[in-house]
N, C-alpha and C positions, 0 to 999 in steps of 0.2 A: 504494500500500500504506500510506503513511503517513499519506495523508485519512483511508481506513478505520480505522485503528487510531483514531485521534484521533477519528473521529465514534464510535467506540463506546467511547472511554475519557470521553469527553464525555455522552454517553447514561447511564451507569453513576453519573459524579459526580453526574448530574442527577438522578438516581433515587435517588440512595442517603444515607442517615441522616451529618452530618455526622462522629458519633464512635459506636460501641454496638459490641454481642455480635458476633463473625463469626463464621458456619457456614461447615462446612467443604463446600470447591468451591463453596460462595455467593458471590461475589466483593463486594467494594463498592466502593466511590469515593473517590479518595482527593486532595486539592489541597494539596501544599507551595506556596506563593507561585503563582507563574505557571507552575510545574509542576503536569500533573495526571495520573492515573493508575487502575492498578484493584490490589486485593490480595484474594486466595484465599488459604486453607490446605488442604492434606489430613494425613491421618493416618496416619505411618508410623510402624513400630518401633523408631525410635532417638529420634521426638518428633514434633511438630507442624512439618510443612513448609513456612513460610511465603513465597506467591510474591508481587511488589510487582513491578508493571510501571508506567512514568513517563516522560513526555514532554512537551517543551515548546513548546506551539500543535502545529499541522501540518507544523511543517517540524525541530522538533527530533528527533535520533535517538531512539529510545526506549531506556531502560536497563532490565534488571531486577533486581533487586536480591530474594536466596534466602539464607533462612535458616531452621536448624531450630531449631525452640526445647522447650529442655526447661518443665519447672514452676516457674513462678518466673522464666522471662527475656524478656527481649523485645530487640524492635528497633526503632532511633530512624531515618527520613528525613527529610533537612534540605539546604532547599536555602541555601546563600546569598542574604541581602538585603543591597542599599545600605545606605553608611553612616547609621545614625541609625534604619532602620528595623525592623522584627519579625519572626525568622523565624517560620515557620508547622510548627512540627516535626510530624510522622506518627511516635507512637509504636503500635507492634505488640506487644500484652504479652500472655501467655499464665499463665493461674492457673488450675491445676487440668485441667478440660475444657475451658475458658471461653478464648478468645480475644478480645479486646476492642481496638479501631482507636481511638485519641484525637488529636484535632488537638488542640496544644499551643504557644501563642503564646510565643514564648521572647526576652526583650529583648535588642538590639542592644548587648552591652555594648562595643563595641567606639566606640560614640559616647562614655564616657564617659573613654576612655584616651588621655592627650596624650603626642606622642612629639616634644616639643620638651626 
């Protein structure tokens, strides 16, 4: 079950735009660091239901990660990187009708902090 999930979360990154517009029940692709995954939305009456599914290679669990988002909010996926390196944030933001997927290289501040 988890080759499958993984060859079609792999299929999806490999097809799909690395940041733009998402339609709803159109899924796309989505890669934090060595995580990768797929996100949909649909459209309910309390807001935009945003679903984010993410797993790491073939052998990690998958997690999903749901949220509804009103006009004006979004949501950030991050994974952990080593020290000194970038994480790869997945923001999910939502304006208006418009839902929009951006990968967002966010720097390691934590190289810069001595704790001596």
């Amino acid at each position: 079950m988890k080759t499958i999930l993984a060859a079609v979360l792999a299929t999806i990154v490999a097809t799909s735009a690395g940041a733009g517009e998402l339609k709803p029940l159109a899924g796309t692709g989505i890669a934090v660091g060595g995580v990768i995954g797929a996100a949909y939305y649909t459209v309910e009456p309390d807001g935009f239901r945003v679903v984010a599914t993410i797993a790491h290679g073939e052998s990690g669990e998958p997690i999903r990660v749901v949220s509804t988002l009103a006009d004006g909010q979004s949501v950030t996926i991050a994974v952990p990187a080593s020290l000194g390196e970038h994480t790869n944030d997945v923001v999910i933001a939502r304006t208006g009708d418009r839902v929009e997927v951006t990968h967002r290289p966010v720097p390691d501040l934590r190289a810069d902090v001595s704790f001596d």
